[in-house]
DSSP file (Angstrom, degrees, kcal/mol; ACC not computed):
  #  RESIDUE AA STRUCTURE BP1 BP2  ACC     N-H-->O    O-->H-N    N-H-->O    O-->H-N    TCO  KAPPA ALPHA  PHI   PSI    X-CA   Y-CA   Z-CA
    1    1 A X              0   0    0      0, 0.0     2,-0.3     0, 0.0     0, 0.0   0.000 360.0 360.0 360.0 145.9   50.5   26.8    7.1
    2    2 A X        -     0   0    0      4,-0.1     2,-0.3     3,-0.0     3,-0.1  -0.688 360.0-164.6 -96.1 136.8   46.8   26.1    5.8
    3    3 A X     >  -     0   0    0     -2,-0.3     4,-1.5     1,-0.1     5,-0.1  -0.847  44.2 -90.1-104.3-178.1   44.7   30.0    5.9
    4    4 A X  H  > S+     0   0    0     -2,-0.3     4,-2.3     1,-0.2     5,-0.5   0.954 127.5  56.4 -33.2 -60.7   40.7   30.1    5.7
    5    5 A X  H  >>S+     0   0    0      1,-0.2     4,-2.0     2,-0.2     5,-0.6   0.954 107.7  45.2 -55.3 -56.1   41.2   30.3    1.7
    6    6 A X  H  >5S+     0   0    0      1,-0.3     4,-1.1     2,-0.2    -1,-0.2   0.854 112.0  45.1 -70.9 -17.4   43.0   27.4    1.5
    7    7 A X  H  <5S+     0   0    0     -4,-1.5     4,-0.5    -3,-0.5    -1,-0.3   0.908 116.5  52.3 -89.5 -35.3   41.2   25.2    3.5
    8    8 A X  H  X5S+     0   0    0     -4,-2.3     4,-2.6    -3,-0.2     3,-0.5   0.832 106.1  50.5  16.3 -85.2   38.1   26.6    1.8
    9    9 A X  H  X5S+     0   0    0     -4,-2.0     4,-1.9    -5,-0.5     5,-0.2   0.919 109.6  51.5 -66.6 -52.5   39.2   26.0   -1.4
   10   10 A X  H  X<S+     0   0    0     -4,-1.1     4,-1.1    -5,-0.6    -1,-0.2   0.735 108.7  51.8 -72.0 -13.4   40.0   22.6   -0.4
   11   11 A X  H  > S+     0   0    0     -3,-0.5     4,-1.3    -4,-0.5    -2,-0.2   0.669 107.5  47.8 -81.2 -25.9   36.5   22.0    1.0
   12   12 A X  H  X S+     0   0    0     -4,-2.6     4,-2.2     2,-0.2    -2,-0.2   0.828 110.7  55.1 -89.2 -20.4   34.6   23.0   -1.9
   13   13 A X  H  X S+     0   0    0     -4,-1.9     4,-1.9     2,-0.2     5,-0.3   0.893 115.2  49.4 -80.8 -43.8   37.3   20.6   -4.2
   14   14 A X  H  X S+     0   0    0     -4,-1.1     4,-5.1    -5,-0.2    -2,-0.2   0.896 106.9  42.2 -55.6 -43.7   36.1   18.1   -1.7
   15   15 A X  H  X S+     0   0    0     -4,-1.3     4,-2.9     2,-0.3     5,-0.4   0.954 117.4  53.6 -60.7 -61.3   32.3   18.3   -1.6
   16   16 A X  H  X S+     0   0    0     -4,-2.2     4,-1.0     1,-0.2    -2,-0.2   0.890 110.9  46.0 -40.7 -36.2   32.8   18.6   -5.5
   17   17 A X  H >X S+     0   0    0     -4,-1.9     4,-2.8     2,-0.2     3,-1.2   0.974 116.1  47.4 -57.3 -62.4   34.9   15.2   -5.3
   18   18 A X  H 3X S+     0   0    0     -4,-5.1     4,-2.4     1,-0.3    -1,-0.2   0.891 101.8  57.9 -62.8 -53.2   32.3   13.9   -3.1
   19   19 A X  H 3X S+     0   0    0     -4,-2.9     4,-1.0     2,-0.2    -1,-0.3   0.764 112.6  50.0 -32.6 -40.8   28.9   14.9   -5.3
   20   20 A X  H <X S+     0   0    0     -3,-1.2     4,-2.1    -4,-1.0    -2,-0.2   0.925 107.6  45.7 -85.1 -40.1   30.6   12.7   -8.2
   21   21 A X  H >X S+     0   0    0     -4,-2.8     3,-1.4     1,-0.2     4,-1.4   0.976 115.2  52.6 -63.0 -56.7   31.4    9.6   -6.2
   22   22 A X  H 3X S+     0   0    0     -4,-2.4     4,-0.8     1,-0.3    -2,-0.2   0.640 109.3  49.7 -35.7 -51.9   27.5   10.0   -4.8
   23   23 A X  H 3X S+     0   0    0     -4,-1.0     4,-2.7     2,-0.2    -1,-0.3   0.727 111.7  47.0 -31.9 -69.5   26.3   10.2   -8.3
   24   24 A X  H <X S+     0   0    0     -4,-2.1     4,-2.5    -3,-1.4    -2,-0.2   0.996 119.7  41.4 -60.7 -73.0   28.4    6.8   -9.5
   25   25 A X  H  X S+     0   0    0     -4,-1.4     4,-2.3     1,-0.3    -2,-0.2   0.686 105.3  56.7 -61.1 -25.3   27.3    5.2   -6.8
   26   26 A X  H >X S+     0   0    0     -4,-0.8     3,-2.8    -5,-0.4     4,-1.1   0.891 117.2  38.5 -66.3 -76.7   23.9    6.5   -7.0
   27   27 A X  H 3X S+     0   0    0     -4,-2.7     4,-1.1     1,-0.3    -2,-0.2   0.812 115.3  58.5 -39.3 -31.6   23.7    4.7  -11.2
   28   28 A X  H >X S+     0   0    0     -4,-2.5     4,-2.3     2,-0.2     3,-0.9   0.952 102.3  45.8 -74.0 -29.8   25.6    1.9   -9.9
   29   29 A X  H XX S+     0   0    0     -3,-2.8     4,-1.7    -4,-2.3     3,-0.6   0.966 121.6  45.0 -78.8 -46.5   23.0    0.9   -7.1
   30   30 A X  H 3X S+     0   0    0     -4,-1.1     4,-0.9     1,-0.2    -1,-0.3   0.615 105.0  49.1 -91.1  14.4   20.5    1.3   -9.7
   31   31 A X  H <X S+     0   0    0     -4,-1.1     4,-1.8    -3,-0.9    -1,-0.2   0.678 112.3  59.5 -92.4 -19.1   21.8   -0.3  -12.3
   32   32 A X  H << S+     0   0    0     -4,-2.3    -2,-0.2    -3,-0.6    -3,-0.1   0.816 110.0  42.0 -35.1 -47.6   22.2   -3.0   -9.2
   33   33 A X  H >X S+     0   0    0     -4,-1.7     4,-4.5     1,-0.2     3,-1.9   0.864 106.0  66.3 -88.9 -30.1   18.4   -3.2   -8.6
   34   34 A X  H 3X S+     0   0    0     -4,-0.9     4,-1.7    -5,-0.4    -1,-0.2   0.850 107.8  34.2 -52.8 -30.8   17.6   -3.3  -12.0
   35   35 A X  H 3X S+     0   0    0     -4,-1.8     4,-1.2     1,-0.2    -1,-0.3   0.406 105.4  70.0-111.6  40.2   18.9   -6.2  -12.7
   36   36 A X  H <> S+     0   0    0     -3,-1.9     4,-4.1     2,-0.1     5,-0.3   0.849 104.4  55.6 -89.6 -67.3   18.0   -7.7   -9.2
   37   37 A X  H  <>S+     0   0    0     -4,-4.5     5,-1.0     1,-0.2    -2,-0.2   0.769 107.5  39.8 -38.1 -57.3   14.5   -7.3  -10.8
   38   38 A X  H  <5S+     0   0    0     -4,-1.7    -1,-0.2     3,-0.2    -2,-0.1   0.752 113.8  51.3 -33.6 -52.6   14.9   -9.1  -13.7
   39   39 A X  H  <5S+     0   0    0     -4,-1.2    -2,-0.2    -3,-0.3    -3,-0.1   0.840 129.0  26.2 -65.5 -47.2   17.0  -12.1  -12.2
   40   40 A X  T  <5S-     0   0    0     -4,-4.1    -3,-0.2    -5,-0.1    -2,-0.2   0.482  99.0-123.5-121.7  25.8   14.2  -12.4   -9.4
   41   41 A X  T   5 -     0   0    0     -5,-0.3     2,-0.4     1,-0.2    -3,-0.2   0.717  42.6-178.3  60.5  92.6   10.7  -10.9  -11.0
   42   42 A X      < -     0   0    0     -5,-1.0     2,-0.2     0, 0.0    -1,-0.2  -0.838  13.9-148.4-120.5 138.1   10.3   -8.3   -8.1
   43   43 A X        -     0   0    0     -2,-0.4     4,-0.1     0, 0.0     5,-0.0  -0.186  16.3-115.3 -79.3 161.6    7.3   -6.4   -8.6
   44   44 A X  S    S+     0   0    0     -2,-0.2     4,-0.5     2,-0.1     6,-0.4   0.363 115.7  53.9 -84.4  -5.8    6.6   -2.4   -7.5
   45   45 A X  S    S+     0   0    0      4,-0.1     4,-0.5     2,-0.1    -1,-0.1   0.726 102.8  50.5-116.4 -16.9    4.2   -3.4   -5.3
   46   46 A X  S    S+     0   0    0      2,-0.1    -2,-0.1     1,-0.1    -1,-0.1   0.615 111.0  51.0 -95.7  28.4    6.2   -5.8   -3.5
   47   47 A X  S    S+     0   0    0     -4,-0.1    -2,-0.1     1,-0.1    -3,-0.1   0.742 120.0  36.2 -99.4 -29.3    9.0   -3.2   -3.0
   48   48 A X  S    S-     0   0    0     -4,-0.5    -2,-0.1     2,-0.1     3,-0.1   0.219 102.3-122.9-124.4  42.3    6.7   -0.8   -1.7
   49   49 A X        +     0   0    0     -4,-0.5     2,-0.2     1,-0.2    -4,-0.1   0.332  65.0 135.3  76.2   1.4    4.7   -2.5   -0.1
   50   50 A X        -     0   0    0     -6,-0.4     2,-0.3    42,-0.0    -1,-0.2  -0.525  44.5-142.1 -69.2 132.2    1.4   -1.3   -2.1
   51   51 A X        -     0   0    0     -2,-0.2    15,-0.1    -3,-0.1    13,-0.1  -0.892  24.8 -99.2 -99.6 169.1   -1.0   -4.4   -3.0
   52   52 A X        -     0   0    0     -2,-0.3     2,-0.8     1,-0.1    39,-0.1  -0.247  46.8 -97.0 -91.8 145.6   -2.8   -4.5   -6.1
   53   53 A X        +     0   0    0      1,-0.1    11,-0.2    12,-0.0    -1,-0.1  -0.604  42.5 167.6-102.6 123.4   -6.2   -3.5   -6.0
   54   54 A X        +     0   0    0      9,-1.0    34,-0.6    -2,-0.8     2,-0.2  -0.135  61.7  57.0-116.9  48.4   -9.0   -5.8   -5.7
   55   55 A X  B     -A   87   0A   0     32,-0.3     8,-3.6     6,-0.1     2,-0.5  -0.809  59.2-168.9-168.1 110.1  -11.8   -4.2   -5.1
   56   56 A X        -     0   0    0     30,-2.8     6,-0.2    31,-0.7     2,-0.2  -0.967  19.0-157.2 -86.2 130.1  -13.3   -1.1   -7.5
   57   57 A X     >  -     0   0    0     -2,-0.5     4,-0.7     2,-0.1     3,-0.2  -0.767  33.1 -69.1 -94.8 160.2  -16.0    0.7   -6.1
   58   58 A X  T  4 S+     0   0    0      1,-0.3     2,-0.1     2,-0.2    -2,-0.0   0.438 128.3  22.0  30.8 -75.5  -18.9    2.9   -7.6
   59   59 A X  T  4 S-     0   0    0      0, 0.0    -1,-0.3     0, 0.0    -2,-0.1  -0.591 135.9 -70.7-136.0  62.1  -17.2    5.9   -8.9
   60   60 A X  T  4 S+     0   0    0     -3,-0.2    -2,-0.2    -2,-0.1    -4,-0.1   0.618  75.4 167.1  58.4  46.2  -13.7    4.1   -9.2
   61   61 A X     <  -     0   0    0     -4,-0.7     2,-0.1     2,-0.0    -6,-0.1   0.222  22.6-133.8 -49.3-174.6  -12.7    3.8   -5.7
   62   62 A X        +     0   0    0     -6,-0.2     2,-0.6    -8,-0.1    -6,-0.2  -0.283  24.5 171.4 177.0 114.7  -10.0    1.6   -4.8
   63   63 A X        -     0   0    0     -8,-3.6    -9,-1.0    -2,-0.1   -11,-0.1  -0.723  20.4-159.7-113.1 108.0   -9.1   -0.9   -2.3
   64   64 A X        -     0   0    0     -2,-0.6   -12,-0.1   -11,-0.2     3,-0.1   0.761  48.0-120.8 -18.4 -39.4   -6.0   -3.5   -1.7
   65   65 A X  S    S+     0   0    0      1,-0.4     2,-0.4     3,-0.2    -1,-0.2   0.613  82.7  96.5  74.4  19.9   -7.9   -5.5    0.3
   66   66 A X        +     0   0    0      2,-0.1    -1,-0.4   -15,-0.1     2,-0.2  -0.992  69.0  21.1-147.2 156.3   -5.7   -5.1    3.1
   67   67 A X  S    S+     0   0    0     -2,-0.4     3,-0.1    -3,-0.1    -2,-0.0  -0.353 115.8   0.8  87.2-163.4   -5.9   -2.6    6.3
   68   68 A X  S    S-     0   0    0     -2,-0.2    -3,-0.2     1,-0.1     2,-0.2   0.152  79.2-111.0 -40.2 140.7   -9.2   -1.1    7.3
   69   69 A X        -     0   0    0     -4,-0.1    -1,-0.1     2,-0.0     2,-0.0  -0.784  54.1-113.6 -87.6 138.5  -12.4   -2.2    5.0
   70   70 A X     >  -     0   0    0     -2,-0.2     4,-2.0     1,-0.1    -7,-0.0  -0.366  22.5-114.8 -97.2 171.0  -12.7    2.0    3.2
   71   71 A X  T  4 S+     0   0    0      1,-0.2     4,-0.5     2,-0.2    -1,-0.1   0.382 116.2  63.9 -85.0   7.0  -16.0    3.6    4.3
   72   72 A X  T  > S+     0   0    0      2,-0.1     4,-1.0     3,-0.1    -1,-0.2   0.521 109.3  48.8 -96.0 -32.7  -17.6    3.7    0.4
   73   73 A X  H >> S+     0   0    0      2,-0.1     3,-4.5     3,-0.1     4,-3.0   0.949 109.3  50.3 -43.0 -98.8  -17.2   -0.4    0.9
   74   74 A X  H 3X S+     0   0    0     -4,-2.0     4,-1.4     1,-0.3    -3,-0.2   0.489 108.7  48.3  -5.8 -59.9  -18.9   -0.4    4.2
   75   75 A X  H 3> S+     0   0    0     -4,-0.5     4,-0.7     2,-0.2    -1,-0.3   0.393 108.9  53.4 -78.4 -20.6  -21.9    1.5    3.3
   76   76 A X  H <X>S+     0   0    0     -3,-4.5     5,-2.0    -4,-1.0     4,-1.6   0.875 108.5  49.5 -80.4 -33.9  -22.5   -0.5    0.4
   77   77 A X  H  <5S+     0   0    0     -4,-3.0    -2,-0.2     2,-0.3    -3,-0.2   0.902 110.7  48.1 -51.8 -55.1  -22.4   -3.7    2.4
   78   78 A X  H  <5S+     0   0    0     -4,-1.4    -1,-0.2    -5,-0.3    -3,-0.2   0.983 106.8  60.8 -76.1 -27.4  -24.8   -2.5    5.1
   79   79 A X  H  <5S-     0   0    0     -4,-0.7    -2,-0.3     1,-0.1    -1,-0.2   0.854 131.7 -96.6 -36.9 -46.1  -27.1   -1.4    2.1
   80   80 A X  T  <5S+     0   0    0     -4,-1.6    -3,-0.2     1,-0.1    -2,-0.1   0.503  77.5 140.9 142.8  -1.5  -27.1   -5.0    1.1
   81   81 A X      < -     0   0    0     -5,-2.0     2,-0.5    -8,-0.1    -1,-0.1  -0.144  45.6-126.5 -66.9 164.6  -24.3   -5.2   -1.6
   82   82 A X    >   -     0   0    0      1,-0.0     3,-4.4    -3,-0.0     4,-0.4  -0.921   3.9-131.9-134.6 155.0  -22.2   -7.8   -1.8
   83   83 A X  T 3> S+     0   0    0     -2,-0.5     4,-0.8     1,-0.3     3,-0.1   0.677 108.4  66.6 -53.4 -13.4  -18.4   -7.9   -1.8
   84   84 A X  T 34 S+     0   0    0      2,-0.2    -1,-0.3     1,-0.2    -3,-0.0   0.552  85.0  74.3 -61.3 -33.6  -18.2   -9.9   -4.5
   85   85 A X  T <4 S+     0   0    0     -3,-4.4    -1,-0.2     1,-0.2    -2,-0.1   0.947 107.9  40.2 -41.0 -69.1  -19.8   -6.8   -6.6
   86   86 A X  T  4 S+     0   0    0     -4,-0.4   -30,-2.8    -3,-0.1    -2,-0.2   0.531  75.3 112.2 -36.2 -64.4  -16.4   -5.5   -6.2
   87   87 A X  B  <  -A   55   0A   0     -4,-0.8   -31,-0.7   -32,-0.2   -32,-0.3   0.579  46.6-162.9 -42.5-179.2  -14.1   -7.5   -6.6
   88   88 A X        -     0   0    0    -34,-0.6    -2,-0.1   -33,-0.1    -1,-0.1  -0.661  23.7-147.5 176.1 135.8  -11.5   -7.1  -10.0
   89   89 A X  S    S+     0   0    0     -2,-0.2     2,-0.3     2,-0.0   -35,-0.1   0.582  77.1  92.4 -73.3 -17.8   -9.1   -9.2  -11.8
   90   90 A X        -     0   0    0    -37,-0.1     0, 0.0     1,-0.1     0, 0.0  -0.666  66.4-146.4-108.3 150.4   -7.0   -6.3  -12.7
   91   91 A X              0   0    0     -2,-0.3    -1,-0.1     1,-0.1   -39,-0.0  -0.163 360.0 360.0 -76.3 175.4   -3.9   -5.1  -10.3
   92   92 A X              0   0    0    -42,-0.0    -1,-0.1   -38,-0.0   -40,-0.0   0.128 360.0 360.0 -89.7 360.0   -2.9   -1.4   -9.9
């Protein structure tokens, strides 16, 4: 017959058991992506979904060029700037 200690005792030998498998699995999925990366050139920005920023402003702002145009943009534009100003060759 199981008491509280033994079933206990046998839950925390599980949870350890379980924390190790998590662990392997965790190095194996990244040793998975890693070379997922290699094989097919995936970027960081298209795995999270950031785009590289092509537009610097002023005092080092910084815009994707995608979603909402940012309001240091904006203000230079109705001032007379032109977007072109902006622009940058180099990614984030």
């Amino acid at each position: 017959m199981n008491t509280a200690i033994d079933l206990e005792t046998k839950a925390k030998a599980l949870l350890k058991q379980a924390d190790q498998l998590r662990r392997q699995e965790r190095a194996q999925a990244i040793r998975d992506i890693q070379q997922a990366i290699q094989l097919y050139g995936i970027t960081v920005q298209e795995i999270t979904g950031k785009g590289a920023v092509r537009y610097v402003g002023p005092n080092g702002e910084r815009w994707s060029g995608r979603g909402r145009r940012p309001g240091w943009l904006t203000n230079a534009l109705d001032a007379g700037a032109s977007i072109e100003q902006f622009r940058t060759t180099v990614g984030a």
